[in-house]
N, C-alpha and C positions, 0 to 999 in steps of 0.2 A: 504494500500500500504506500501510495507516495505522501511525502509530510505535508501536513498542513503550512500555508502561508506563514500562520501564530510559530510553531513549532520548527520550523527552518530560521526567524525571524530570532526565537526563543536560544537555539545551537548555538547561531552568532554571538549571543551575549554569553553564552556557559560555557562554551570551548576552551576562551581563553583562560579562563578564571580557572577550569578543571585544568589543563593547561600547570599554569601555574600552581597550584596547590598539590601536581601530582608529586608522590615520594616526599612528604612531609616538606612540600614547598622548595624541593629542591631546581627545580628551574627557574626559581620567580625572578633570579637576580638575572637572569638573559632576557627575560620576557622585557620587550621596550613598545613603549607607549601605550604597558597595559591599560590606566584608568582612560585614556582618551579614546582607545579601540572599544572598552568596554561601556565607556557613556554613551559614546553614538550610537552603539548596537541596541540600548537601552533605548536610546530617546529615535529608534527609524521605530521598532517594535513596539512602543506606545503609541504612533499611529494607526497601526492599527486597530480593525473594528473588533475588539477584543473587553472581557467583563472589567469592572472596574477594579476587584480584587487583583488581579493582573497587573493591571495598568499603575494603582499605585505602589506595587511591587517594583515595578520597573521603574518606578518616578524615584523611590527611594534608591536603587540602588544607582540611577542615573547619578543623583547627586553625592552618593559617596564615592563615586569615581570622576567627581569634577575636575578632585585635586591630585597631585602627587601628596602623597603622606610617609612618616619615616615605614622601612620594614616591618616593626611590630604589629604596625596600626594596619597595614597593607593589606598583611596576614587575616586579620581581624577580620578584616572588608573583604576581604574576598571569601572566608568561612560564611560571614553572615548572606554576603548575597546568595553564594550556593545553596547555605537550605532557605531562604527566600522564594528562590526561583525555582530548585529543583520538583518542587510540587506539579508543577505546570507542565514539566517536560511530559508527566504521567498519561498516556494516551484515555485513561479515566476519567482526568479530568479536562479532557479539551468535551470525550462526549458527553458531561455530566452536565460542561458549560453549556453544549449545541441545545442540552431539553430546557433549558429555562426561558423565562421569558425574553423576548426582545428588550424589553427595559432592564434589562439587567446591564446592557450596554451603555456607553455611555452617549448620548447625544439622543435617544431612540425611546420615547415615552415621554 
């Protein structure tokens, strides 16, 4: 089955971050212009037409990756976004999202 728009959209932002976090964060110090690669990813993927639990997932972790911050904190940000987001990757709940109402989206009711 091919990915959803949401969930191709969703890759882009958790790649990097699994990425970096794999082997107890040992490749994070290579990883370059993670938080700018991982905001954008953030803020294309809140365009779309996706629920709002989502969307202010994505708004949060947009803005913890506005800045560079020291390693420790990096670390931090990039654990919290992962289980943030990882919910979403769940093909459960993309169809758990499809049966609710249209207002559940944003712009839509």
């Amino acid at each position: 089955m091919a990915q959803s728009p949401f969930q191709a959209a969703l890759a882009a932002v958790l790649r990097p971050l699994e990425f970096a976090a794999r082997d107890g964060f040992a490749p994070l110090a290579r990883v370059q212009e993670l938080e700018r690669t991982v905001a954008r990813a953030a803020a294309r993927t809140r365009e779309l037409a996706i629920p709002r639990e989502a969307r202010e997932a994505l708004r949060g972790v947009e803005a913890a990756f506005a800045e560079s911050v020291a390693e420790d904190e990096r670390r931090r940000r990039i654990e919290a976004a992962l289980a943030r987001l990882r919910p979403f990757s769940d093909p459960g709940w993309e169809e758990a999202a499809l049966l609710r109402a249209a207002t559940a989206l944003s712009g839509v009711g």
